[in-house]
Backbone as CSV, one residue per row, in Angstrom:
resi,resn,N_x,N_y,N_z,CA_x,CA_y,CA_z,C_x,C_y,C_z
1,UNK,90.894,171.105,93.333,91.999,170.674,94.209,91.464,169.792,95.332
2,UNK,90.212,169.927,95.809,89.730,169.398,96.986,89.463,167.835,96.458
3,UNK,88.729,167.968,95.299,88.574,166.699,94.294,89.943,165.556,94.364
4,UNK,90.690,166.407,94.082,91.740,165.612,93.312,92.720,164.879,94.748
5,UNK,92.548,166.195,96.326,92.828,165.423,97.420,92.122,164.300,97.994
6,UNK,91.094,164.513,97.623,89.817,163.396,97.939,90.271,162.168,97.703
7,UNK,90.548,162.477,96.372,90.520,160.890,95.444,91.436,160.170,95.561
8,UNK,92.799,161.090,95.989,94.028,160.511,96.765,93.484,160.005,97.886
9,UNK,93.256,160.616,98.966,92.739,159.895,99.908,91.938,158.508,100.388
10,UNK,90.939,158.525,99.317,89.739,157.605,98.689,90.552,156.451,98.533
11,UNK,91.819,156.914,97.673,92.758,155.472,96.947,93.425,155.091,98.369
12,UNK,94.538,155.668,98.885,94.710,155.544,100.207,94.093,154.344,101.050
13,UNK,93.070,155.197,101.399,92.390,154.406,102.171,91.406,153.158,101.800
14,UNK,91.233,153.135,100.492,90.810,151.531,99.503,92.099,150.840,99.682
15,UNK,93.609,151.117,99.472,94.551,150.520,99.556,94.547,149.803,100.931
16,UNK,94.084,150.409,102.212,94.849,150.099,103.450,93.932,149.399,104.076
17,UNK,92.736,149.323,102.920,91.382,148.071,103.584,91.777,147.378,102.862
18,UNK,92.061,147.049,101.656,92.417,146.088,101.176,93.570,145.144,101.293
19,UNK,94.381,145.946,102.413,95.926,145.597,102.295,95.104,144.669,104.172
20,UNK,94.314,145.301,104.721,93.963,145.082,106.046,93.140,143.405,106.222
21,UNK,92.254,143.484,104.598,91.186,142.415,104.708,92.102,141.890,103.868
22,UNK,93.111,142.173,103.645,94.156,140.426,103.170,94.907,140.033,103.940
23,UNK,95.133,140.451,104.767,96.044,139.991,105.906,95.318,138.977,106.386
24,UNK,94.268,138.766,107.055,93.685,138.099,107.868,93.426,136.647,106.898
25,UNK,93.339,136.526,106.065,92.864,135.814,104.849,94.143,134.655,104.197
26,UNK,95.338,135.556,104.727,96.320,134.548,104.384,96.405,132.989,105.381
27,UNK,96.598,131.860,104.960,96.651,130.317,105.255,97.841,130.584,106.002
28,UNK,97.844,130.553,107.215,99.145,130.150,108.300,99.343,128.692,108.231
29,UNK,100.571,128.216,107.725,100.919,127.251,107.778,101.601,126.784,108.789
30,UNK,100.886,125.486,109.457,101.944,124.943,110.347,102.749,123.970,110.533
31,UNK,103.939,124.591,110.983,104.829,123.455,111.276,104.345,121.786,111.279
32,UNK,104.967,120.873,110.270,104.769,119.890,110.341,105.471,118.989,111.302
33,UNK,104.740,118.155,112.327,105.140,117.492,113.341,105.309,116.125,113.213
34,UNK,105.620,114.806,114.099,105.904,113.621,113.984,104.619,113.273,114.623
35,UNK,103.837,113.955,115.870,102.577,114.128,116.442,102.241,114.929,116.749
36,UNK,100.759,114.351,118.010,100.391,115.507,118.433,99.450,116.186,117.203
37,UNK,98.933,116.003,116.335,98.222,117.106,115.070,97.026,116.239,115.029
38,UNK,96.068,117.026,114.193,95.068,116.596,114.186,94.768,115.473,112.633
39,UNK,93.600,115.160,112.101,92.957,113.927,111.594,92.167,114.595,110.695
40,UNK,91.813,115.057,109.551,90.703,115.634,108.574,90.567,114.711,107.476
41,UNK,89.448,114.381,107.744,88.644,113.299,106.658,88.851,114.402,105.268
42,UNK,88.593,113.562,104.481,88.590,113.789,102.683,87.472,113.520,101.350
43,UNK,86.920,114.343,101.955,85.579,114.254,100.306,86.275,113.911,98.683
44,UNK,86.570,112.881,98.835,87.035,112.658,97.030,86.409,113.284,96.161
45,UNK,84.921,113.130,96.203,83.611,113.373,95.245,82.694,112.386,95.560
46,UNK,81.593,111.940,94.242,80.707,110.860,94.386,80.435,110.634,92.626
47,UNK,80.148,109.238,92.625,79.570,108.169,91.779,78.768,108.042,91.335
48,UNK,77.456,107.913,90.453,76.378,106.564,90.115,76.715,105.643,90.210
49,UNK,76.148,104.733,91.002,75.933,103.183,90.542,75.355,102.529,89.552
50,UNK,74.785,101.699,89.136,74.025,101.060,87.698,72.722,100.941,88.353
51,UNK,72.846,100.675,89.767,70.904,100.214,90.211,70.632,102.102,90.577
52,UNK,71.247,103.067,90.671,70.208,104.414,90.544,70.805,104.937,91.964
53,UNK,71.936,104.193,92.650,72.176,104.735,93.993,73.323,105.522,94.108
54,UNK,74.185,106.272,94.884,74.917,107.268,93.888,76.248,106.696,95.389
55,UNK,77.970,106.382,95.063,78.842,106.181,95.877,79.340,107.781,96.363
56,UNK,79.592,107.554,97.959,80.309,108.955,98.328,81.475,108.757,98.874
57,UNK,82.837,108.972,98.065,83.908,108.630,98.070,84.755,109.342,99.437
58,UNK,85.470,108.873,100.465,86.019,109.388,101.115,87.443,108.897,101.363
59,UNK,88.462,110.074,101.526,89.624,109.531,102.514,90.140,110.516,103.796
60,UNK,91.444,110.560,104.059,91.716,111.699,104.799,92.918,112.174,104.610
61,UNK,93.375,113.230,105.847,95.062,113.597,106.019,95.003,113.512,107.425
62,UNK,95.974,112.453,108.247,96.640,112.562,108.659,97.341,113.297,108.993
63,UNK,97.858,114.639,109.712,98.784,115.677,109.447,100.233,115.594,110.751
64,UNK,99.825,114.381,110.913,101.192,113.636,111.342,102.135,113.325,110.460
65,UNK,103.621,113.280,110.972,104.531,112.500,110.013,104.848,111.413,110.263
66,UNK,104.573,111.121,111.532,104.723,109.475,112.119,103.958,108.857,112.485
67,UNK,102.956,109.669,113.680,101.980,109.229,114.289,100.760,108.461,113.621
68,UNK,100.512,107.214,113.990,99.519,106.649,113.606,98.455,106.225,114.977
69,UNK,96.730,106.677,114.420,96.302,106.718,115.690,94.986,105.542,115.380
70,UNK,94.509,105.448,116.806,92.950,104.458,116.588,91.940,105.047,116.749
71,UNK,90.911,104.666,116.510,90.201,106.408,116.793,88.846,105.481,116.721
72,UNK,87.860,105.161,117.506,87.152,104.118,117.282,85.555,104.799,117.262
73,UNK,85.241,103.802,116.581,83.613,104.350,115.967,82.876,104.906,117.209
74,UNK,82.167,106.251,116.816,81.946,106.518,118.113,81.897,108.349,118.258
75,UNK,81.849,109.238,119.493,81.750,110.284,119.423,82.854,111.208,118.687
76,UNK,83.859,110.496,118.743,85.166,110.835,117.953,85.315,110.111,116.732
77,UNK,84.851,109.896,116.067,84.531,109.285,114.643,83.627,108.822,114.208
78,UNK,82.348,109.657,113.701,81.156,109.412,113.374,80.901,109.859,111.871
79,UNK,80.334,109.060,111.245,79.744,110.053,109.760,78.262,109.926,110.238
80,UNK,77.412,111.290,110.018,76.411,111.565,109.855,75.737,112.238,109.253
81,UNK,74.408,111.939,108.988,73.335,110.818,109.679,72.972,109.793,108.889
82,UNK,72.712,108.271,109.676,72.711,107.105,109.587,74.076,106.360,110.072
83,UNK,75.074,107.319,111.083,75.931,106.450,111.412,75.444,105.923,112.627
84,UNK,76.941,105.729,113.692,78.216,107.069,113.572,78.487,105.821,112.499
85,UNK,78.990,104.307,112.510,79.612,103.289,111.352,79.153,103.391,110.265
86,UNK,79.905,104.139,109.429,79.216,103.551,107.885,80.693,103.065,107.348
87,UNK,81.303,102.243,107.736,82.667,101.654,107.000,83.679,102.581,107.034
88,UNK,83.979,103.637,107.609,85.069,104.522,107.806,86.047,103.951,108.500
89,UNK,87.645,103.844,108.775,88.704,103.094,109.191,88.758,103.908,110.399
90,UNK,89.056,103.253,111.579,89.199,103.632,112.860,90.679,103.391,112.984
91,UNK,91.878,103.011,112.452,93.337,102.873,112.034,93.936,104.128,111.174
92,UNK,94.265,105.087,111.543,94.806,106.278,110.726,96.296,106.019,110.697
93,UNK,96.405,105.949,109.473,98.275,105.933,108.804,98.494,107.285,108.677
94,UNK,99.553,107.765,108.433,100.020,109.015,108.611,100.068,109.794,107.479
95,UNK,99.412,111.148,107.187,99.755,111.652,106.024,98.175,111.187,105.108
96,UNK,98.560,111.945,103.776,97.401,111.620,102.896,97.304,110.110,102.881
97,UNK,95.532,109.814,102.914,95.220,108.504,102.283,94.285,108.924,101.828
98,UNK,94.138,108.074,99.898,93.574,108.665,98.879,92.183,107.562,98.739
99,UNK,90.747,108.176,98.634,89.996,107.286,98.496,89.957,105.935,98.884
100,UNK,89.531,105.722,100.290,89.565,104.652,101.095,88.472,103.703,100.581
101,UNK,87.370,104.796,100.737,86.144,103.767,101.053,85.176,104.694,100.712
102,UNK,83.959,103.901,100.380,82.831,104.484,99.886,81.416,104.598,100.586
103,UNK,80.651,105.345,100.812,79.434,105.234,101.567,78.425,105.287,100.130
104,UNK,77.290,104.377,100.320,76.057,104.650,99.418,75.134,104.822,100.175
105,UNK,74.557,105.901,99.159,73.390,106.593,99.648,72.261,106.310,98.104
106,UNK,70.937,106.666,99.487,70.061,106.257,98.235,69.145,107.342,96.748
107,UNK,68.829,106.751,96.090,68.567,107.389,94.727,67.664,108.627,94.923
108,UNK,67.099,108.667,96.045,66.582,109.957,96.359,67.509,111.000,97.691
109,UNK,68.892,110.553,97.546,69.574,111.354,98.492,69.380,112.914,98.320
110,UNK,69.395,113.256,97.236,69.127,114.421,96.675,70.187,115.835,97.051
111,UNK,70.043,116.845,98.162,70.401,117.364,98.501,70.551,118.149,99.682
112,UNK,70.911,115.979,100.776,71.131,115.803,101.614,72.532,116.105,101.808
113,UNK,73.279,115.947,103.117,74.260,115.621,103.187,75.373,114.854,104.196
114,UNK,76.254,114.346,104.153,76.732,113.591,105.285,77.917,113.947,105.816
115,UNK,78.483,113.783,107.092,79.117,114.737,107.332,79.898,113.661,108.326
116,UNK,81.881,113.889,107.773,82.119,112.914,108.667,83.435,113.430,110.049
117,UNK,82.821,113.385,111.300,83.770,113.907,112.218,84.536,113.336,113.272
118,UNK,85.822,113.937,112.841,86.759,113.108,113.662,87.596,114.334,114.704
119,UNK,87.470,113.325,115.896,88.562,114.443,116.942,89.982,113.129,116.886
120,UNK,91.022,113.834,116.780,92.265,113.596,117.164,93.156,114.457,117.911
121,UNK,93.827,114.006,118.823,94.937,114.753,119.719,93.968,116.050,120.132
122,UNK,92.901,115.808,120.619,92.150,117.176,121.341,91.062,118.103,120.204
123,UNK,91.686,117.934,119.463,91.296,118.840,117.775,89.979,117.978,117.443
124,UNK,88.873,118.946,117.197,87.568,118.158,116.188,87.636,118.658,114.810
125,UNK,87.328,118.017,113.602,86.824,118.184,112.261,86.252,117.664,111.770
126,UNK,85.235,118.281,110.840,84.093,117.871,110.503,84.150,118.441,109.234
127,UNK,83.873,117.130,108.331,83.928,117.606,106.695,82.419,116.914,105.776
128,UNK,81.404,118.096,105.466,80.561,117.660,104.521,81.020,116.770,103.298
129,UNK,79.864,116.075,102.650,79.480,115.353,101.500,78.470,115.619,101.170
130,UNK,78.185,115.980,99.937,76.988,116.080,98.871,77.313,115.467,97.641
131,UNK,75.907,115.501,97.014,76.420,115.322,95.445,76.176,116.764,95.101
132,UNK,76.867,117.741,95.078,76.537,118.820,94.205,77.557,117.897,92.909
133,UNK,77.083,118.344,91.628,77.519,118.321,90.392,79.160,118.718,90.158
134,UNK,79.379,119.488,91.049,80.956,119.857,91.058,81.543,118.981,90.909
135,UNK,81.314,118.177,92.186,82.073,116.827,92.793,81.891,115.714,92.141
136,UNK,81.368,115.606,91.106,81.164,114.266,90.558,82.419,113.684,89.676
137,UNK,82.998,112.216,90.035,84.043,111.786,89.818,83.444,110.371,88.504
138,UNK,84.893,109.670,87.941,84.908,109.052,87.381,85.896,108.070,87.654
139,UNK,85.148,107.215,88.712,86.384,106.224,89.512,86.808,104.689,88.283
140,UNK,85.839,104.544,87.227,86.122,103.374,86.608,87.025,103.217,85.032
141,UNK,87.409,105.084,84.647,87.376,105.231,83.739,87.768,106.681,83.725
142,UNK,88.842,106.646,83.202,89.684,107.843,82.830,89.498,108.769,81.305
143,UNK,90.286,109.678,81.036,89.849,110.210,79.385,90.325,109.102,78.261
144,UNK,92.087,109.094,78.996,92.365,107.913,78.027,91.839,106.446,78.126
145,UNK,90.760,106.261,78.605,90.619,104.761,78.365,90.857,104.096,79.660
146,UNK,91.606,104.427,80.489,92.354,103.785,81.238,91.322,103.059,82.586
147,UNK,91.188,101.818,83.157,90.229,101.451,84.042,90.721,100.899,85.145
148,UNK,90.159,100.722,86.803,91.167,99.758,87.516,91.399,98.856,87.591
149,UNK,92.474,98.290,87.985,92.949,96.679,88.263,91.397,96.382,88.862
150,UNK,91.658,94.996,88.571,90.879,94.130,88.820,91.372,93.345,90.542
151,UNK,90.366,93.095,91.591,91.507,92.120,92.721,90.097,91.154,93.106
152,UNK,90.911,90.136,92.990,89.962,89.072,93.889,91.049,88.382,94.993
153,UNK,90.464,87.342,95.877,91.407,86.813,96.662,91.131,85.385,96.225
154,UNK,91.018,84.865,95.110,90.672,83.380,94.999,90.987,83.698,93.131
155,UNK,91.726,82.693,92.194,92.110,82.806,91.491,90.724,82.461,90.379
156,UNK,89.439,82.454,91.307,88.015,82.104,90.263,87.465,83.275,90.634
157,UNK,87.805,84.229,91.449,86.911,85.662,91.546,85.643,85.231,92.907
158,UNK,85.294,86.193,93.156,84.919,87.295,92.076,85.910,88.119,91.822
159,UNK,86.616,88.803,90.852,86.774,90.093,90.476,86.144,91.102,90.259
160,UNK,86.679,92.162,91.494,86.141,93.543,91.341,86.885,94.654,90.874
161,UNK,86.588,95.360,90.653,87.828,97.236,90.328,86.943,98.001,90.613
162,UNK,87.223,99.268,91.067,86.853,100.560,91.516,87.187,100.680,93.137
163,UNK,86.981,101.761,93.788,86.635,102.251,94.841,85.647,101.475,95.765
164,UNK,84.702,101.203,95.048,83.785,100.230,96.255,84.548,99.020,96.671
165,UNK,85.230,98.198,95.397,85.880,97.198,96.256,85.063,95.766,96.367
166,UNK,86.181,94.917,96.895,85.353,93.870,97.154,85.618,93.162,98.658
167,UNK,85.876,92.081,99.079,86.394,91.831,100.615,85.859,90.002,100.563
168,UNK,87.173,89.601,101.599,86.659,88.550,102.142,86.589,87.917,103.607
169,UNK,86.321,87.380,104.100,86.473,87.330,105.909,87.078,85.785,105.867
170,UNK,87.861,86.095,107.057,88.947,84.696,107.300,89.147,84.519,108.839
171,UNK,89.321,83.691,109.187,89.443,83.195,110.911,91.462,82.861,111.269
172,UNK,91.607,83.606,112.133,92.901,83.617,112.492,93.029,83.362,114.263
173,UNK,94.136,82.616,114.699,94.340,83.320,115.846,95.496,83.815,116.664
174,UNK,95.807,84.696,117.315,96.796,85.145,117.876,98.008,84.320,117.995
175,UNK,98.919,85.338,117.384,99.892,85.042,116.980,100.794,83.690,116.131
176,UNK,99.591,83.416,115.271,99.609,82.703,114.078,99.797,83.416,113.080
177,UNK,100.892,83.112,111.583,100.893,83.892,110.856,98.986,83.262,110.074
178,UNK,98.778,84.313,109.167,97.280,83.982,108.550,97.976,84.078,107.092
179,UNK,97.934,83.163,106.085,98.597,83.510,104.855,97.545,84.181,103.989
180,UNK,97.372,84.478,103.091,96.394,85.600,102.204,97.156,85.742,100.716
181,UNK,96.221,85.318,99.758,96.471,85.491,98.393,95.792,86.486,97.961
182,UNK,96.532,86.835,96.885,95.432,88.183,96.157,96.118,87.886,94.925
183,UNK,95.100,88.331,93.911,95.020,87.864,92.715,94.669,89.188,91.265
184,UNK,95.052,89.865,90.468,95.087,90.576,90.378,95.200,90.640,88.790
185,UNK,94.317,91.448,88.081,94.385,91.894,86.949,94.361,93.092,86.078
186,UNK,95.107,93.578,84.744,94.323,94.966,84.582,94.364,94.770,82.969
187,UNK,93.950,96.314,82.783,94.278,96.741,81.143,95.793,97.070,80.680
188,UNK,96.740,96.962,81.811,97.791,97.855,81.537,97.720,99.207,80.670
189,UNK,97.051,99.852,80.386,97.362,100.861,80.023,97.386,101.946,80.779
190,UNK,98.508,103.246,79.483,99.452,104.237,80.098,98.700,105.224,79.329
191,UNK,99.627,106.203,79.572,99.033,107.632,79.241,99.874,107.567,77.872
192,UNK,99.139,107.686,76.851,99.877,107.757,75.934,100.718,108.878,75.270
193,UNK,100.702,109.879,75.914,101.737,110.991,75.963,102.483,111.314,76.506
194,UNK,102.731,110.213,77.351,104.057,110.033,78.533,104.796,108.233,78.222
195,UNK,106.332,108.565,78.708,106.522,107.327,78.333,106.426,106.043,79.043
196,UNK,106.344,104.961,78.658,106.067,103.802,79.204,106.500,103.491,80.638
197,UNK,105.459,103.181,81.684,106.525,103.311,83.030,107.611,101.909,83.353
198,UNK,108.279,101.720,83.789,108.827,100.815,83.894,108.191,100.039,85.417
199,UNK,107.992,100.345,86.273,107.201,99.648,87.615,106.287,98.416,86.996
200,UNK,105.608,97.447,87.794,104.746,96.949,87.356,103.327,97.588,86.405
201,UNK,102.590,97.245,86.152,101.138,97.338,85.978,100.192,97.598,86.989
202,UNK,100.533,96.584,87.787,99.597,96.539,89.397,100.305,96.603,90.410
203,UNK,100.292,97.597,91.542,101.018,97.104,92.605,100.423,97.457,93.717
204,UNK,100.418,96.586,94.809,99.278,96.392,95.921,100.233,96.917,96.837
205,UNK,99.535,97.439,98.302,99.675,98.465,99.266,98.429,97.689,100.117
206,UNK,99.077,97.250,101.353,98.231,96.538,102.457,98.384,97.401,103.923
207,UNK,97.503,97.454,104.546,97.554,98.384,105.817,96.627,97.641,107.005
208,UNK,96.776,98.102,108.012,95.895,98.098,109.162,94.680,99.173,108.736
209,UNK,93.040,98.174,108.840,92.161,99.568,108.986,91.384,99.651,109.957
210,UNK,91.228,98.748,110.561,90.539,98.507,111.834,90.847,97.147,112.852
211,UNK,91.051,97.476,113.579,91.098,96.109,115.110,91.337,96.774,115.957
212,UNK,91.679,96.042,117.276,92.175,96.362,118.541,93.693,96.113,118.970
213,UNK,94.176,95.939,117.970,95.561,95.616,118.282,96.343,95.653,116.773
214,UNK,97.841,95.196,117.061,98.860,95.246,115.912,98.654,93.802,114.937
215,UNK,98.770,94.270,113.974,98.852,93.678,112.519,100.296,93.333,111.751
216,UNK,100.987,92.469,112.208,102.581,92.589,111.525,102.349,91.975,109.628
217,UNK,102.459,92.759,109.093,102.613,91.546,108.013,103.960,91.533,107.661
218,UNK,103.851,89.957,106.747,106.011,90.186,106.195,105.843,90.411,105.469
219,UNK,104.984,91.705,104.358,105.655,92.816,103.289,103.858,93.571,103.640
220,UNK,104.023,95.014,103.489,103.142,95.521,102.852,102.971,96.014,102.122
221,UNK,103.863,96.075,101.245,103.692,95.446,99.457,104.492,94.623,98.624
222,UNK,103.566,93.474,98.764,103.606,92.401,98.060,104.103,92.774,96.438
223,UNK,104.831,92.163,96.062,105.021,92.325,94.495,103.885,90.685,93.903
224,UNK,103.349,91.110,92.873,102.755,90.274,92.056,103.500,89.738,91.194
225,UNK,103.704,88.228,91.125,104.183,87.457,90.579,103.334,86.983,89.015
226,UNK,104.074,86.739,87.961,102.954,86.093,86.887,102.468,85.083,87.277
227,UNK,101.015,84.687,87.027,99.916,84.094,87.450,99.045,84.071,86.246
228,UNK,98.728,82.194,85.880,97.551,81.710,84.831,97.112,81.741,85.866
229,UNK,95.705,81.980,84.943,94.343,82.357,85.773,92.948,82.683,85.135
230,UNK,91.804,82.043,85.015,91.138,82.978,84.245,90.404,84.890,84.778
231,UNK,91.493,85.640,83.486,91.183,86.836,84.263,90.054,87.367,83.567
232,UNK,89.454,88.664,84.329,88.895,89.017,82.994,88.641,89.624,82.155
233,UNK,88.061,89.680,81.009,88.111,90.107,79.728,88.494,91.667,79.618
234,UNK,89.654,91.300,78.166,90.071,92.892,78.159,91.286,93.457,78.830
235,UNK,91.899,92.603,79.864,92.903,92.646,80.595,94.438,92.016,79.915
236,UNK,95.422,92.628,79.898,96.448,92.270,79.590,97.542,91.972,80.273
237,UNK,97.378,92.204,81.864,98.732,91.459,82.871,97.744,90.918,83.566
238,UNK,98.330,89.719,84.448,98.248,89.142,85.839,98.623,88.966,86.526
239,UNK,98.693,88.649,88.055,99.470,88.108,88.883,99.145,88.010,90.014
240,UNK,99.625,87.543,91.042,99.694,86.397,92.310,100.311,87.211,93.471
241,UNK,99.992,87.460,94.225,100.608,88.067,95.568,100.413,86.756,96.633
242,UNK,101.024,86.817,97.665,100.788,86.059,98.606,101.442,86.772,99.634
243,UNK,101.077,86.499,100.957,101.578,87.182,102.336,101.142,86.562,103.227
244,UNK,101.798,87.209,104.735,100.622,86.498,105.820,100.964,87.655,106.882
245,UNK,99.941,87.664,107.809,99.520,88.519,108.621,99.326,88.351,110.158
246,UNK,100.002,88.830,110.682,99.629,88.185,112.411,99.427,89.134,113.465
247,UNK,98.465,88.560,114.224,97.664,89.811,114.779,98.185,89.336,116.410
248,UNK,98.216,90.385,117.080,98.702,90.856,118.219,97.194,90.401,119.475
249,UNK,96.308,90.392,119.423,95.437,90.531,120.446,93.884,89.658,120.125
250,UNK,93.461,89.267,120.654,91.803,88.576,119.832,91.412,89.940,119.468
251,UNK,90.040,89.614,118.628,88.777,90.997,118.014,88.612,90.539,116.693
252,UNK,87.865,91.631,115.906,87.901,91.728,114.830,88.409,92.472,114.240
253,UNK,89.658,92.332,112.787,90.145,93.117,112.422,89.514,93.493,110.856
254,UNK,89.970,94.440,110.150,89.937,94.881,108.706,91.239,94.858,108.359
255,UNK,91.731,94.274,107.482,93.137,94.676,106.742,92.456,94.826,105.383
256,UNK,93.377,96.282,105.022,92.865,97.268,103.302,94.225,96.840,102.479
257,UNK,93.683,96.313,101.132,94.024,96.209,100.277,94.063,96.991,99.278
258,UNK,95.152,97.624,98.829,95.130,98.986,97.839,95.306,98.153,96.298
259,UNK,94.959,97.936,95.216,95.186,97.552,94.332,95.575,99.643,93.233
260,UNK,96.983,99.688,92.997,97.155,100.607,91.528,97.524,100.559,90.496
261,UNK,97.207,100.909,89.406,97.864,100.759,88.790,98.964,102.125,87.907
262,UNK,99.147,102.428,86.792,100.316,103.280,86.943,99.812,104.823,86.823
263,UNK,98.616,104.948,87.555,98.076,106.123,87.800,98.621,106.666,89.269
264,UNK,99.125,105.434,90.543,99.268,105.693,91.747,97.730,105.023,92.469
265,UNK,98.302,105.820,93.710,97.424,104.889,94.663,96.369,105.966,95.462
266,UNK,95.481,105.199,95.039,94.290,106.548,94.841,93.921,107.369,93.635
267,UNK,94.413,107.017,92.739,94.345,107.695,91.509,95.110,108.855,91.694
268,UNK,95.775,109.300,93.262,96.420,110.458,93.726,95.593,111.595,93.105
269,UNK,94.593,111.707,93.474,93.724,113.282,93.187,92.936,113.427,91.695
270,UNK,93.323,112.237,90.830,92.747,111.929,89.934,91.572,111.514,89.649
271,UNK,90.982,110.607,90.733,89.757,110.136,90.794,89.503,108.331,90.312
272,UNK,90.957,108.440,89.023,91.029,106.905,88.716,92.894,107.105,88.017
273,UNK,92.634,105.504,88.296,92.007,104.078,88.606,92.926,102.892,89.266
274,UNK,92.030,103.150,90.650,92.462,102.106,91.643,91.271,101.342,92.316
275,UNK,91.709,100.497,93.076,90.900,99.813,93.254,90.934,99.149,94.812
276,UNK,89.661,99.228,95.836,90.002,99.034,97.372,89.502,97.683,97.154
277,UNK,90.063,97.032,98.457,89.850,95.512,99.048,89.801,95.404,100.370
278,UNK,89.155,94.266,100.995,89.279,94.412,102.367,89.521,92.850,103.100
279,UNK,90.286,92.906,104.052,89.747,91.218,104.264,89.624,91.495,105.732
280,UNK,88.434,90.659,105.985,88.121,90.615,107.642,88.273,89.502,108.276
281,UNK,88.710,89.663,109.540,89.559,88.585,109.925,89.208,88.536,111.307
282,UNK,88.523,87.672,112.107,87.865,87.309,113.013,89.200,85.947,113.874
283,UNK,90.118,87.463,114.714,90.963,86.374,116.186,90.500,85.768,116.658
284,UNK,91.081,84.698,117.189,90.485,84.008,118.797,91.470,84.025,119.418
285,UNK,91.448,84.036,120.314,92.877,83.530,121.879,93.405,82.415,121.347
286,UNK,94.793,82.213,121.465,95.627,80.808,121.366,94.636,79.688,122.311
């Protein structure tokens, strides 16, 4: 009898630790705001390159619904070590942004790691990068086949696709529109167990990623027009964007070029296949 009270008891009290060490353990969710919230960078994963050096894919969340902040290279936005700059956007849009930008590290990075921290609205976070094996992504190339658009800004290339991206620098000055072509190719292909999407093939997504001031453009997303061109090989659509861009203040700016195709933008958690761009754009005073 003493046994059998025991073991009641025993259960009991296993129940009321267990019921005790889950409480604490549950994710309090909070209220989503317009501001005021904080900024958490985003470990996508990481890459090989072909020369032996390995890409470390990053984006973030935003956990604003409106608020967009600047946040400039520096004690409040550093990746380390070898920063605080290693190409991270000091321009935060609101909400998820999927695989921005890439840091390379070298062929003996091994099982180092980099670590990128941002304070917003009072709040610090700080999010590692490694290559552990977990994390290893496939930004050029999906199961089905599928690879990213291609973007150049000149209808002779270069053409690039993936995550690393390509970029070009252009001279503007205040409050001049700056016009900007982009040029754009892919495989079109879909998932072949879903049906055909009707949207384009490619569709570009332009943002503020860095300056000292406002960026108006008249669309930030451009629809691609059909466009001869030599594209290249293996690709089955093309097309032509054009826009222009006018900047608010002298400096130097970054405007990001999202190239997707009908995977979404960022591959949205997929890993592929999209493709970043950048153009840098060096104001002067009227």
């Amino acid at each position: 009898m003493r046994r059998s009270t025991f073991a009641i008891g025993a259960a009991v009290a296993l129940l009321s630790a267990c019921a005790a060490w889950a409480q604490p353990q549950q994710v309090l969710v909070e209220p989503v705001r317009n501001s005021g919230q904080s900024v958490t960078a985003a470990y996508e994963g990481w890459f090989a390159n072909p020369d032996g050096t390995f890409g470390i894919l990053f984006g973030y969340l935003n956990r604003n619904l409106k608020e967009e902040l600047d946040i400039p290279i520096g004690v409040n936005n550093k990746i380390e070590p070898g920063g605080p700059d290693q190409g991270q956007p000091t321009h935060f849009l609101p909400r998820r942004q999927w695989g921005l930008f890439t840091v390379t590290v070298p062929k003996d990075f091994g099982a180092k790691k980099l670590t990128w921290t941002i304070t917003a609205n009072g709040s610090t976070t700080a999010i590692p990068a490694s290559l552990d094996p977990l994390w290893e992504i496939s930004p050029f190339a999906n199961t089905q086949g599928n690879t990213p658009p291609f973007v150049a800004f000149s209808e002779s290339g270069p053409f690039v696709q993936g995550p690393g991206g390509t970029s070009t620098s252009l001279k503007a000055t205040v409050g001049a529109p700056l016009p900007i072509s982009i040029f754009a190719a892919d495989d079109a292909k879909a998932n072949p167990l879903a049906p055909r999407p009707s949207s384009p093939a490619v569709t570009l997504s332009l943002s503020k990623y860095r300056g000292p001031g406002n960026i108006t453009l008249s669309t930030a997303r451009p629809p691609l027009e059909s466009a001869s061109f030599k594209a290249p090989p293996s690709t089955a659509f093309q097309g032509k964007a054009s826009i222009t861009a006018t900047f608010s203040e002298p400096g130097e700016y970054v405007l990001r070029v999202g190239g997707n195709d009908w995977t979404g933008e960022g591959g949205r958690g997929f890993q592929c296949c999209w493709t970043n761009a950048q153009v840098k754009v060096s104001v002067s005073a009227k």
